[in-house]
C-alpha positions in Angstrom: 81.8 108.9 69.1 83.8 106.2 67.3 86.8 104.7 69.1 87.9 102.6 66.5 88.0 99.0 65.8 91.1 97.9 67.8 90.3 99.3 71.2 87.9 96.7 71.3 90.0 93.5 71.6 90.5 92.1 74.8 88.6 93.9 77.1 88.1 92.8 80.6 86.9 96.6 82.1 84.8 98.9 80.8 83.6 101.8 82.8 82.0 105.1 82.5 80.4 107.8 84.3 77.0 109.0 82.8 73.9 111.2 83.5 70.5 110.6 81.6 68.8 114.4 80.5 65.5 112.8 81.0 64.8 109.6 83.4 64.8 106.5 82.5 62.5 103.7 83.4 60.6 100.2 83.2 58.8 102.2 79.9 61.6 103.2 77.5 61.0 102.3 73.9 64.4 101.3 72.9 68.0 100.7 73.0 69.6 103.6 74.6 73.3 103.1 74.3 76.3 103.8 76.7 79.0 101.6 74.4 78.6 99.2 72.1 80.2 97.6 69.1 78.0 96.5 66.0 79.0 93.8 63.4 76.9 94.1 60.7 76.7 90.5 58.8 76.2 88.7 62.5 76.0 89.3 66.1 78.7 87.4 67.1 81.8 89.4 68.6 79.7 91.7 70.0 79.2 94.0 73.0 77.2 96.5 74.0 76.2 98.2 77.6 72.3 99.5 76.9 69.5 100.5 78.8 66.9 97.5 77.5 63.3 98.5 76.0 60.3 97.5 77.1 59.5 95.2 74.1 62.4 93.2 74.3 63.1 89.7 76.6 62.8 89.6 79.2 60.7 91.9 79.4 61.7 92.4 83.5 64.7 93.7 82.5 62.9 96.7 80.8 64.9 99.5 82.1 67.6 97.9 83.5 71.0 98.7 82.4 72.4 95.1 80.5 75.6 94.5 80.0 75.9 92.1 76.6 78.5 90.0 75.0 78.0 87.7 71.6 80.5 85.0 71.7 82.2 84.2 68.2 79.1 81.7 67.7 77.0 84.6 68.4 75.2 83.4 71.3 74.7 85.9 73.7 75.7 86.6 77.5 74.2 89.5 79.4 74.1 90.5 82.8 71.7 93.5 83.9 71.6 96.1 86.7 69.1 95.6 89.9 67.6 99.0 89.4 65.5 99.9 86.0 64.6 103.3 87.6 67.4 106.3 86.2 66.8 109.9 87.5 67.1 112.5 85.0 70.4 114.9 85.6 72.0 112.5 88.7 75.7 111.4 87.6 76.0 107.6 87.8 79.2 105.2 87.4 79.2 101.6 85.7 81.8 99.5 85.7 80.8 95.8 83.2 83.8 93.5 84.1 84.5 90.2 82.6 86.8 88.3 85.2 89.0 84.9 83.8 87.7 83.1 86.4 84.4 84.6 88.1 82.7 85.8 84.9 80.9 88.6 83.8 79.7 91.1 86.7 78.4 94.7 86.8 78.9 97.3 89.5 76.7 100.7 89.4 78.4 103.3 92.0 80.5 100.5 93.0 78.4 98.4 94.1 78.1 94.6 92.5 74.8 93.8 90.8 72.9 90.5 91.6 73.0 89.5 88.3 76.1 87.2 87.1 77.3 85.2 84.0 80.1 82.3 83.9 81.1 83.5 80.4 85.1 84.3 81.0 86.5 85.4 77.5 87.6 88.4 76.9 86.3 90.4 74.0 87.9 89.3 70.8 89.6 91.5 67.5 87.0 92.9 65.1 86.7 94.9 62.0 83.4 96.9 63.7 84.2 100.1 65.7 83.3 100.6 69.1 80.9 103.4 69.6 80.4 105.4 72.6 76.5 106.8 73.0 75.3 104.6 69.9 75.1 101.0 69.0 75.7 100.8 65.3 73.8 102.2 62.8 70.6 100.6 64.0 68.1 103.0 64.4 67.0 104.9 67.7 69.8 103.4 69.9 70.9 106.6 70.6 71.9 108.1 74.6 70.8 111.1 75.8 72.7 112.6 78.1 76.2 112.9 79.4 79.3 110.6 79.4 82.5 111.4 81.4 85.8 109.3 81.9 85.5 106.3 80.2 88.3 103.3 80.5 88.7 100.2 78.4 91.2 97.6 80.3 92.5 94.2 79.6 92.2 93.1 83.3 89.2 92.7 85.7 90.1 95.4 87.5 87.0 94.9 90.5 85.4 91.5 92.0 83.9 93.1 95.1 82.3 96.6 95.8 84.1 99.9 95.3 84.6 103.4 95.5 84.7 104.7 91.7 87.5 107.5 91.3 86.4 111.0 90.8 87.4 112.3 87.2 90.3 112.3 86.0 91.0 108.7 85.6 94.3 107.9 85.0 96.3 105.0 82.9 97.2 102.3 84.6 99.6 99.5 83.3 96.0 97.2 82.7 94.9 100.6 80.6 93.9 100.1 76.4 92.3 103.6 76.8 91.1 106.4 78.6 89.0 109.1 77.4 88.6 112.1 80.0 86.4 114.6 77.0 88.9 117.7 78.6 89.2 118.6 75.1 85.8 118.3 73.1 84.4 121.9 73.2 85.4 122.4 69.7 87.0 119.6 68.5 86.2 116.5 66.6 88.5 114.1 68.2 88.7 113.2 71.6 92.1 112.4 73.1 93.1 108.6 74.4 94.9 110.4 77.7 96.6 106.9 77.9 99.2 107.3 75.5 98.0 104.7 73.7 97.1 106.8 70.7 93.3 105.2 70.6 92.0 108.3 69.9 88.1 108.8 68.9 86.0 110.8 66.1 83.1 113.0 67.6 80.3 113.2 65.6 77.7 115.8 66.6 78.4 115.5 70.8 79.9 118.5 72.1 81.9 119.4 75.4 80.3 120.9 78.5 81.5 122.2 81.6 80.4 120.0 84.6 81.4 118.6 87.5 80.8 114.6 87.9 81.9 114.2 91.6 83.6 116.1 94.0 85.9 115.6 97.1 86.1 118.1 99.8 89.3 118.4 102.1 87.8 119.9 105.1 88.6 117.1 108.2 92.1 115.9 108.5 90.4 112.5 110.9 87.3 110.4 111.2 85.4 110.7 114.0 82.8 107.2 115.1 80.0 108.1 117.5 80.6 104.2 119.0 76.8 103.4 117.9 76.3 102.8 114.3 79.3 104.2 112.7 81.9 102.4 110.7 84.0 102.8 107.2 84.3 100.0 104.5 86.9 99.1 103.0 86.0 96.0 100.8 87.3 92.2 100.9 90.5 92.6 98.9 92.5 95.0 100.8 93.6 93.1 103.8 95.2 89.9 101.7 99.0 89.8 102.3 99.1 92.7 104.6 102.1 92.0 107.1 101.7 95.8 108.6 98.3 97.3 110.1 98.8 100.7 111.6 96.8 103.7 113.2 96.2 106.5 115.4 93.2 106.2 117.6 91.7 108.6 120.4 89.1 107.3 122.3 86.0 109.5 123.2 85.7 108.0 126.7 88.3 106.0 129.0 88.9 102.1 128.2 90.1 99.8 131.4 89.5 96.5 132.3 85.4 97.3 133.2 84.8 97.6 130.0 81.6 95.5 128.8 81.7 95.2 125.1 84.4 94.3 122.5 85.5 98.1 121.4 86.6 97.4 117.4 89.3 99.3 115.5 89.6 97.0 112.8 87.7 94.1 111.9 87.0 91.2 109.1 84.3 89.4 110.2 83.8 85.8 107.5 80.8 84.2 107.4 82.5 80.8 108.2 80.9 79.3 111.7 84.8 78.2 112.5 85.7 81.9 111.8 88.4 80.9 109.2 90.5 83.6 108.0 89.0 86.8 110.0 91.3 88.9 112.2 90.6 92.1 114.1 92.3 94.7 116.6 90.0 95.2 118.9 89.6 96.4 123.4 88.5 93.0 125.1 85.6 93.2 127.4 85.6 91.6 130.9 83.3 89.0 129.8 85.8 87.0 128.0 89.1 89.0 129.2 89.3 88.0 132.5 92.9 89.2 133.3 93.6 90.7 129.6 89.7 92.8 129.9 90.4 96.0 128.5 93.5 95.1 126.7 93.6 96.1 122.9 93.8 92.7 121.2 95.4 91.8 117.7 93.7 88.4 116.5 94.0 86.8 113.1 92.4 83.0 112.2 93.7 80.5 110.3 92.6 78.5 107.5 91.2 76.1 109.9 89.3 78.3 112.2 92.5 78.9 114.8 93.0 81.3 116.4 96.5 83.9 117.2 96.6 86.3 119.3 98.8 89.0 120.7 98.0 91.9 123.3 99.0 95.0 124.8 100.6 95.0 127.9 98.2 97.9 129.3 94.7 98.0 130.0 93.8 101.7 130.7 93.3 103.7 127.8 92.6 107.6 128.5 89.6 109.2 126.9 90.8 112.1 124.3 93.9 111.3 124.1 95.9 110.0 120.4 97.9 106.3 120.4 99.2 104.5 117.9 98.9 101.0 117.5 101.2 98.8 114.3 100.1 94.9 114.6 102.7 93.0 112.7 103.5 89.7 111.3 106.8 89.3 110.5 107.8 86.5 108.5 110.2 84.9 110.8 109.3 86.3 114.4 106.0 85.9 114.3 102.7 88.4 115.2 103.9 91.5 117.1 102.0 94.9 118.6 103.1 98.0 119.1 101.8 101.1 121.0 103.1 104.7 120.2 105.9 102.4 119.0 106.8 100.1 122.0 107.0 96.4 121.2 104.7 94.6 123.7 105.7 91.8 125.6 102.7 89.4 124.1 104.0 87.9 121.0 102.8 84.9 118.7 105.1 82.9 116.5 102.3 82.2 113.4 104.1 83.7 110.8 101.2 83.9 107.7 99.6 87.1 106.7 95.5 87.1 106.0 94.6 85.2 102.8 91.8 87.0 99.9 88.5 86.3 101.9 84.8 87.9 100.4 84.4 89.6 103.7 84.6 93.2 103.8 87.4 95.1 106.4 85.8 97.3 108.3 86.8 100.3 110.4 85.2 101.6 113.5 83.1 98.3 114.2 83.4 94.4 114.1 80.0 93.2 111.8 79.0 89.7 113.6 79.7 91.1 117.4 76.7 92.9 119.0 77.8 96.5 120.6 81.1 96.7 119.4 81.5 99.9 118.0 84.3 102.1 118.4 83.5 105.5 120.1 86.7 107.9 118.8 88.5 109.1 116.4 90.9 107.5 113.7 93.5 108.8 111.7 96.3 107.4 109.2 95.4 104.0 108.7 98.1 102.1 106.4 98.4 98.4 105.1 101.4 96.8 104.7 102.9 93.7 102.6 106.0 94.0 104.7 106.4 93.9 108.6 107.7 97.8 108.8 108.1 97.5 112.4 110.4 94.6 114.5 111.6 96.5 117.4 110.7 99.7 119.1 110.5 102.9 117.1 108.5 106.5 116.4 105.1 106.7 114.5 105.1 109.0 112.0 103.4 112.1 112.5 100.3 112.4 110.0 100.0 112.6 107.2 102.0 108.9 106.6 102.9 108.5 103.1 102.5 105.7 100.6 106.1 103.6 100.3 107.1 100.4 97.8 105.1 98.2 99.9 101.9 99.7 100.9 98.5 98.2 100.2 96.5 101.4 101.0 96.8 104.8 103.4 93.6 106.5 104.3 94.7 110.2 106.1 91.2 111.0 105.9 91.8 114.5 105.2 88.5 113.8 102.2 86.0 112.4 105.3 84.2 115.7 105.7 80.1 115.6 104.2 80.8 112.8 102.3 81.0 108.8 102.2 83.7 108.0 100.3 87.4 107.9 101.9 90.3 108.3 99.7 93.0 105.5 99.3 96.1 108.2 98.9 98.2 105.7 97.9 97.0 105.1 94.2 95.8 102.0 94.8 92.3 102.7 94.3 91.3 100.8 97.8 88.8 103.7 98.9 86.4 103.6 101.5 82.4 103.8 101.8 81.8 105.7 104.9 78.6 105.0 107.0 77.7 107.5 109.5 81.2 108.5 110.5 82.2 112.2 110.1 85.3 114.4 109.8 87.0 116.5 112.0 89.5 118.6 112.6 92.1 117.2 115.3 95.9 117.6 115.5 97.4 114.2 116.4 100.9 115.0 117.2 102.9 118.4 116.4 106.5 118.4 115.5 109.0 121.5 116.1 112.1 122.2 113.9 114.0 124.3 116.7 117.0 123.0 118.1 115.9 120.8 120.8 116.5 120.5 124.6 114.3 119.3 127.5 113.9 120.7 131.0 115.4 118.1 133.2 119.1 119.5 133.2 120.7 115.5 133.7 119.0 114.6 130.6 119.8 118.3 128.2 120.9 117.3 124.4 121.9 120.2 121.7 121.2 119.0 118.2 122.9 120.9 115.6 122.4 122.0 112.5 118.9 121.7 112.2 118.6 121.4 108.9 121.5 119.9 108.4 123.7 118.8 105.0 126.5 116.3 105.8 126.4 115.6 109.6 124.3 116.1 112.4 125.9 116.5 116.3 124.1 115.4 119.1 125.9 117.1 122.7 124.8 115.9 126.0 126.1 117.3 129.3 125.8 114.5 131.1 128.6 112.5 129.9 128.4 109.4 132.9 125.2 108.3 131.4 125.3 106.5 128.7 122.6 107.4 126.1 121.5 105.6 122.2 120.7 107.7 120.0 118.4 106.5 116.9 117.5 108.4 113.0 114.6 107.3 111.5 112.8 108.3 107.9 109.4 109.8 108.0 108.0 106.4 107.3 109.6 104.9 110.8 112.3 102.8 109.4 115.6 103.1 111.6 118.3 104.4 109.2 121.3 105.3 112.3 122.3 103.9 115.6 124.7 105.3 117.6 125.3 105.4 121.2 127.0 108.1 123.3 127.5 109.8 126.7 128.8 113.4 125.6 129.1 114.1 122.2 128.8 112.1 119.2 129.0 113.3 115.1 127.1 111.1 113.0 127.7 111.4 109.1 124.5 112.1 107.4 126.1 113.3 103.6 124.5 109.9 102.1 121.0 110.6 103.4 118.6 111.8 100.8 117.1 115.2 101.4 113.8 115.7 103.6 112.2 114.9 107.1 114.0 112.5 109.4 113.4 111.9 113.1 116.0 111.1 116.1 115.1 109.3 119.1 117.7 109.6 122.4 116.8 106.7 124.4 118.2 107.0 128.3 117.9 103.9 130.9 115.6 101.6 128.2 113.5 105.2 128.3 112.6 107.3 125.4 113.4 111.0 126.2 113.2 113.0 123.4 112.4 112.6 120.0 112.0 115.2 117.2 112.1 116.1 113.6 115.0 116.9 112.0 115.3 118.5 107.9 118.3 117.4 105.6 118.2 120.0 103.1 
C-alpha cells in the first residue's frame, strides 16, 4: 500500500497492529516489511520497521523486529525488539516512537523494548512514498500477513508502558493519519479516517473480516484477592493530579489490629529517600500506634518528605462500599474525604505529584511486603483540580469524565481480561494482574419523590423531574435545615437553608441528573437524585 510521500514528514509515532500467516524467527531470509520508506539514489531520510534477516548485522538481531531511521547523512539509527520469536496467526501491536528528548524507543503490546537510541529528529520531507507491507522496490521485502489500524503522529505519544487501544483508532490533534482498512474489500484506496485527506493506493492486499482485540463488558468492579493482585496504571498518570477518588469494599473488617499496610493506591520510586511517591493506604499497628487502622493519604516531596493526612476512623466493615477523595487543593492544602465527609486531619503542602518513572498501582504498594488490598474497587478518577473542599455526595457509579480529568477507570471491561479501560479518552488504560471482575452494585439511587421514616425529619420534593424549580417542604418548621444541589460529578451548584418550605429556581440548570442533600444538626439526612428534564 502506498501512502504517499508527505505523510512521511515529521513523524514522531508510528504504530500498527499486525499478525504474521506463518511464524517468524531467528531463521528468516529477508526483510519482511511492516512500513518503510525507500529513497532510491541514497539511504538517507529513511525509515523502515522490518523484521531483520539472518544474514544481515548483527546477526543477533535476526528475527527481531528493528525499528530504523537514516539521518539526512544517511547514517543509520535502529532500535530492535527483545523477542525474535513471532507466532504465526497471533495479533501483535508496535508502537516505534522517536521522542525530542529521550530518543528513539519501541514498545510491542505496550510494553518498552530494552533497546534504545539517543537520535531525537523527527522524520524529515521526502520525494519517496511511504509503503505499508513493502520496503521499496527492493526485492523480497514483502509482509505476509495482516495489518490493522495504523497511526502516523507528530508527537511521541508513549515514554512508558501501555495499553494499545482496541481498533478503531481515532484522530487525535498529534494525528498526520490514521488508516482503520474498514473499507478495502473491494477497493483500491484506503481511507485516511483522520480527515487529513492522506489517503493510500492498494496494490494487490485485500480486506478481510477479523477481529484484532476485543473488550468484554461483563463486571461493572474489580475484585483483589489481597495476595498477589493489583492493576497498573503506568508512571505518567498520576503527575499533576490534585483529585484521587474511589469506592472501595473490603473483603474482611479493617481496625486498629491490623498487621500489614492494606494499599489502595500506590507509587512506590525507586529513590532510598522515597522522593516523589504517595499512596492511600490502612496503617498497620506496627507503625500506627494511635492512627493503626486508619486509611492514610501520603505524598513525598522532592526531597524525600513526607505529608500526610488521615481518616478520623479506624474500623472499616468487611463488605461494605466507601468512598474515599484525597485532595490537594492549591491553597488549603492536602485534604480526605470519606463517603464525602472532610476529615479533621489536614496538611497545608499545597503541590500535586511531579512525572516520576514509577508505575501507579492499584490494589498493592510494590516495595512494602504483604500489602495487598483484599476487596473490591470501583470508579477510580484522577483529577488536575481539587473537585472536593468541603463536605459533599459521591457520585453513584458510573462517574464521568469532566474538563479536568486525567483518567476514570469504571471497570465495567475487567471481566477475563487484563487490560482496564481509561473511559475518559485519555488513553491511560490499565494492565490487570490477577485481579477479576465482578458484578456488585455500589450504591442505588431512586427517582420517587422522597421522604424518610422519622416523622421530625419528613421532606416532600416536588416535581421530580422538574423544569424551572424544585420545592423542598418540611413539617418540621422549628428546625432549621440546609439544603444542598449538586451535579452528577459532586460539585455543589445551590445552597439554601430552610425550616418549612423553600422554592429554589432551577430554570438555568442544564438538563440531566442532579443530587440534593438536606443536612439537619451538622447531620446528613437524606440525599437523592433528582432529573431536570
Amino acid at each position: 500500500m502506498d501512502l504517499g510521500s508527505s505523510v512521511g514528514a515529521g513523524v514522531r509515532t508510528i504504530e500498527m497492529w499486525f499478525k504474521p500467516s506463518s511464524a517468524i524467527n531467528s531463521s528468516v531470509n529477508n526483510f519482511k516489511t511492516l512500513v518503510g520508506r525507500d529513497n532510491i539514489v541514497s539511504n538517507a531520510n529513511e525509515f523502515n520497521i522490518s523484521f531483520f534477516p539472518s544474514f544481515a548485522t548483527p546477526s543477533l538481531a535476526a528475527g527481531k523486529l528493528r525499528f530504523t531511521f537514516y539521518d539526512n547523512g544517511a547514517i543509520e539509527h535502529s532500535v530492535y525488539s527483545n523477542s525474535n520469536s513471532w507466532n504465526a496467526n497471533q495479533w501483535y501491536h508496535v508502537a516505534a516512537v522517536v521522542h525530542p528528548s529521550q530518543g528513539m524507543m519501541l514498545f510491542i503490546d505496550g510494553v518498552s523494548q530494552n533497546s534504545t537510541n539517543n537520535y531525537v529528529l523527527a522524520t524529515n520531507p521526502s520525494n519517496s512514498s511511504v509503503n505499508i507491507g513493502s520496503w521499496g522496490g527492493s526485492p523480497n521485502r514483502f509482509f505476509n500477513g495482516k495489518i490493522d489500524d495504523i497511526r502516523f503522529s507528530d508527537t511521541a505519544l508513549y515514554i512508558s508502558n501501555f495499553t494499545p487501544s482496541c481498533p478503531n483508532l481515532m484522530s487525535l490533534s498529534s494525528t498526520i493519519g490514521v488508516w482503520n482498512f474498514n473499507d478495502t474489500s473491494t477497493s483500491a484506496i484506503t481511507t485516511d479516517s483522520s480527515g487529513n485527506m492522506n489517503h493510500g493506493i492498494v496494490y494487490g492486499a485485500t480486506g478481510v473480516i477479523e477481529d484484532v482485540c476485543t473488550i468484554t463488558t461483563a463486571a461493572n468492579t474489580i475484585h483483589f484477592d489481597g495476595v498477589d493482585d493489583y492493576v497498573d496504571l503506568g508512571s505518567t498518570v498520576a503527575t499533576g493530579t490534585r483529585t484521587f477518588e474511589m469506592w472501595f469494599k473490603p473483603s474482611t473488617t479493617i481496625n486498629s489490629s491490623l498487621i500489614n499496610y492494606k494499599s489502595l493506591l500506590s507509587r512506590n520510586t525507586t529513590s532510598t529517600s522515597n522522593a516523589n511517591g504517595l499512596y492511600l493506604a490502612f496503617i498497620p499497628n506496627t507503625v500506627g500506634g494511635n492512627s493503626a487502622g486508619k486509611l492514610e493519604f501520603s505524598i513525598s516531596d522532592n526531597n524525600g518528605s513526607v505529608h500526610l493526612a488521615y481518616s478520623d476512623s479506624n474500623i472499616w466493615n468487611a463488605s461494605r462500599w466507601y468512598h474515599v477523595a484525597a485532595v490537594i487543593n492549591p491553597a488549603q492544602g492536602m485534604m480526605l474525604f470519606i463517603d464525602g465527609v472532610k476529615q479533621n486531619s489536614t496538611n497545608n503542602y499545597i503541590f500535586p505529584p511531579v512525572q516520576n518513572n514509577s508505575s501507579i498501582t492499584l490494589g498493592n504498594w510494590s516495595s512494602v511486603p504483604n500489602s495487598y488490598f483484599n476487596g473490591s474497587i470501583d470508579d477510580l478518577r484522577f483529577s488536575n483540580t481539587a473537585l472536593y473542599s468541603s463536605h459533599f455526595t459521591p457520585s453513584c457509579p458510573d462517574l464521568i469524565a469532566l474538563s479536568s480529568t486525567i483518567g476514570v477507570w469504571n471497570f465495567n471491561d475487567s471481566s477475563n481480561v487484563t487490560i482496564t479501560t481509561d473511559s475518559s479518552g485519555n488513553f491511560n488504560n490499565g494492565i490487570i494482574y490477577g485481579a477479576t471482575g465482578v458484578i456488585d452494585p455500589i450504591c442505588q439511587i431512586t427517582t420517587s419523590i422522597n421522604d424518610i421514616d422519622d416523622n421530625s425529619r419528613f421532606v416532600n420534593v416536588f416535581p421530580n423531574p422538574f423544569s424551572e424549580k424544585i420545592t423542598f417542604e418540611f413539617n418540621n418548621s422549628n428546625t432549621p435545615k440546609l439544603i444542598r444541589l449538586y451535579s452528577i460529578d459532586g460539585r455543589l451548584i445551590i445552597e439554601k437553608r430552610a425550616s418549612s418550605l423553600v422554592t429554589v429556581d432551577s430554570k438555568e440548570l442544564i438538563s440531566g441528573f442532579y443530587f440534593f442533600q438536606v443536612i439537619e444538626s451538622k447531620q446528613v439526612v437524606i440525599s437523592q437524585k433528582l432529573i431536570k428534564e
